[in-house]
GUZA-263046 format. One line per field, with one value per atom (N, C-alpha, C): atom name; z negated, y, x. Coordinates in steps of 0.02 Angstrom, whole numbers. Each point is the difference from the previous one (the first is absolute). Last residue first. Layout:
atom	c(CA|...);
zz	c(Z|...);
yy	c(Y|...);
xx	c(X|...);
This chain:
atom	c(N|CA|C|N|CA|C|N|CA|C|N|CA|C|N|CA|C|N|CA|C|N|CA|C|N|CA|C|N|CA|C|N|CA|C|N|CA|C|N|CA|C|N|CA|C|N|CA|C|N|CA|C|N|CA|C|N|CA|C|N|CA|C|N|CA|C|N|CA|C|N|CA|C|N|CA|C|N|CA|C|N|CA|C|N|CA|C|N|CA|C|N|CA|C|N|CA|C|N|CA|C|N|CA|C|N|CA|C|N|CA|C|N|CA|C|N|CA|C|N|CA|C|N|CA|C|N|CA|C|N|CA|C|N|CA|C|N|CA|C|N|CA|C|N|CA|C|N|CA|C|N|CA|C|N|CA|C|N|CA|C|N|CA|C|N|CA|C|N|CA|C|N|CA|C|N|CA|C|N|CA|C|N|CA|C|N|CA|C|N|CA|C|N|CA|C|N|CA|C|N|CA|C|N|CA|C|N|CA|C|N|CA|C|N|CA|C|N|CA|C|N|CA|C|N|CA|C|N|CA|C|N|CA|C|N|CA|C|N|CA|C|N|CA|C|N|CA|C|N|CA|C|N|CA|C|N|CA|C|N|CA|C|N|CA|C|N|CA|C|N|CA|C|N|CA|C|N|CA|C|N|CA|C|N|CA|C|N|CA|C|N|CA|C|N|CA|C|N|CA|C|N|CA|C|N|CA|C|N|CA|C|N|CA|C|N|CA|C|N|CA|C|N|CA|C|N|CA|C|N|CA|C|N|CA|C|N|CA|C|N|CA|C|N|CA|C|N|CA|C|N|CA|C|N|CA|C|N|CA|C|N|CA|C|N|CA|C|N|CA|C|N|CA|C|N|CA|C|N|CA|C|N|CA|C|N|CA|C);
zz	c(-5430|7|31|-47|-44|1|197|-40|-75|108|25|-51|-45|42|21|-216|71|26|-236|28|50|-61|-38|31|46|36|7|-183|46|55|-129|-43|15|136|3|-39|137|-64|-17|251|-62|-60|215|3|-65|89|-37|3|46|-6|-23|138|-78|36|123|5|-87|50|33|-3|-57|-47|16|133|-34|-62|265|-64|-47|255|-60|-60|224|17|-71|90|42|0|-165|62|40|-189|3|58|24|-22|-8|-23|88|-8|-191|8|68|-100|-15|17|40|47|-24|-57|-19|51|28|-20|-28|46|-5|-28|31|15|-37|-70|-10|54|-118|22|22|-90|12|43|-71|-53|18|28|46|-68|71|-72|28|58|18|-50|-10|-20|55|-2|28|-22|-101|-16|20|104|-48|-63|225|-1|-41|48|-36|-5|104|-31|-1|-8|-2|-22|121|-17|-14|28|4|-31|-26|26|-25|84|-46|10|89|6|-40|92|-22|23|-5|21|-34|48|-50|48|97|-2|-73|65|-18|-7|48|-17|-32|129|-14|8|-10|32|-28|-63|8|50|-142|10|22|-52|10|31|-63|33|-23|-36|-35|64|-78|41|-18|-46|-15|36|-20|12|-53|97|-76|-11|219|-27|-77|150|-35|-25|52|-28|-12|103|-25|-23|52|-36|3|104|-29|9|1|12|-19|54|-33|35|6|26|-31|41|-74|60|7|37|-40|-80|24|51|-47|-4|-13|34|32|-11|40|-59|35|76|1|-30|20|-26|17|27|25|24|-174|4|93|-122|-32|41|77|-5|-16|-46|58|23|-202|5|100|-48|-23|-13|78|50|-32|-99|63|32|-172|-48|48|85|-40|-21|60|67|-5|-196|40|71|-119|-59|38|102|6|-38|-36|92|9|-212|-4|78|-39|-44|27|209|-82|-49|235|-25|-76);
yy	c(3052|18|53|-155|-27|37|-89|63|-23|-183|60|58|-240|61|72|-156|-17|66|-1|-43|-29|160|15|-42|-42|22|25|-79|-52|16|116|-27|-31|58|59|-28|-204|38|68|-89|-22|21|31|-34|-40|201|-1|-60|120|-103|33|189|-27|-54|137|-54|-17|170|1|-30|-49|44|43|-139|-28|1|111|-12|-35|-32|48|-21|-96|53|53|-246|39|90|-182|-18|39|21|26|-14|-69|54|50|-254|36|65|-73|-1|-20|36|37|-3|-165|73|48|-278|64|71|-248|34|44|-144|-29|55|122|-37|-47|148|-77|-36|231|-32|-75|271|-49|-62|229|-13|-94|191|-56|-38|258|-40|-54|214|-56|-47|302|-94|-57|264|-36|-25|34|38|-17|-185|39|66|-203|55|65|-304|58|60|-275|55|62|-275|55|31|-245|42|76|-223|-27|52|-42|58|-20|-152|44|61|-222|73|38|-257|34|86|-241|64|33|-269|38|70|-198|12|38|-49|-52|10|225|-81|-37|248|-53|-44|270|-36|-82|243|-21|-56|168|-56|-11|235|-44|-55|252|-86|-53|292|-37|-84|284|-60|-50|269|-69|-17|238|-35|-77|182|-21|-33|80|58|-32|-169|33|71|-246|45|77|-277|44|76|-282|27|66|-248|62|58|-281|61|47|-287|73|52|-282|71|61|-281|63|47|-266|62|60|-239|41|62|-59|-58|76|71|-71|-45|293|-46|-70|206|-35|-35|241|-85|-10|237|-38|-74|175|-27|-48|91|-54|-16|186|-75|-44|210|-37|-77|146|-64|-29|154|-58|-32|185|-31|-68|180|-18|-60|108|-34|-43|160|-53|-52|192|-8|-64|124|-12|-36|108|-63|-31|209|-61|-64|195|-17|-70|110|-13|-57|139|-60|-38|177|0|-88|96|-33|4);
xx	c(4240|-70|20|153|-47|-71|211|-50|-9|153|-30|-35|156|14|-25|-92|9|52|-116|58|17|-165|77|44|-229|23|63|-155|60|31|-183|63|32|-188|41|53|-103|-18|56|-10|22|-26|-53|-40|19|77|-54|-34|260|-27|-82|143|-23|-25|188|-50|-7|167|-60|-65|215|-20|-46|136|-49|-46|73|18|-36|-3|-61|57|36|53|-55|-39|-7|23|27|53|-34|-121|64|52|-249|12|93|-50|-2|15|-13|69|4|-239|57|76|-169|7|24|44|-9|2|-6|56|6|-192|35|90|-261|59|36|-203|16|49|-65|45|10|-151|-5|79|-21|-49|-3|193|-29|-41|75|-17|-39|207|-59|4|14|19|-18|-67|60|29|-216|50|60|-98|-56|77|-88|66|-59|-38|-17|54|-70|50|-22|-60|-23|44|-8|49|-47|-135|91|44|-274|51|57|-230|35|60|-187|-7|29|-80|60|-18|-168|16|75|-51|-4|4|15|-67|-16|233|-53|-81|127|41|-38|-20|-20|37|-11|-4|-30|190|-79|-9|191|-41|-57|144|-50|13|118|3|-49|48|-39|11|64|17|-12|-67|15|14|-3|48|-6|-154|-9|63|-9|-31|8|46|58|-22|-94|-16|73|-58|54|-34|11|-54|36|26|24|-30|-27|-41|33|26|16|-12|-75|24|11|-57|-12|23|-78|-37|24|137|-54|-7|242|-47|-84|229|19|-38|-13|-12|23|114|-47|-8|100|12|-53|-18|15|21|-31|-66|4|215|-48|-55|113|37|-36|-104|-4|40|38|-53|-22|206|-23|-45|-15|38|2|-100|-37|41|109|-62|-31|158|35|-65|-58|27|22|-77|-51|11|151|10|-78|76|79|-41|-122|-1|48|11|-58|-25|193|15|-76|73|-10|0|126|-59|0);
């Protein structure tokens, strides 16, 4: 299996995990989103709390000049260090949801 096939296999799997949890209050539900011709991955929110609408994006990932570039993160733990326990180097994974001048100083990519 190629890198590309492997990091797409990896990417799939874990959000699925995720989009699996269940929310423990309101009408929500998660939506996984997958695109792999354009290779996004995209987790969604959606639904209803307090007679509020909820509609956003929990986790956006991106396989761009065979990088991944998690544009989006609002886990509690970080999907990046799912990402690495699932077997992606971490010089792999760009932070884009970090400003480029700060990216220096994390574990992963910088681009």
């Amino acid at each position: 299996m190629d890198t590309l096939d492997n990091y797409r296999q990896i990417i799939q799997k874990v959000l699925t995990e995720y989009s699996q949890l269940p929310y423990a209050y309101g009408e929500l539900e998660r939506q996984l989103i997958i695109d792999q011709t354009a290779n996004h991955y995209l987790l969604l929110t959606v639904g209803w709390e307090n007679k509020q609408r909820v509609h956003g994006c929990l986790i956006h990932i991106d396989i761009i000049n065979g990088k991944i570039w998690i544009q989006r993160d609002g886990t509690e733990t970080g999907i990046a260090n799912e990402l690495v326990n699932a077997g992606i180097a971490k010089n792999q994974i760009v932070l884009a949801f970090q400003p480029s001048d700060v990216r220096k100083y994390t574990d992963f990519a910088v681009n």
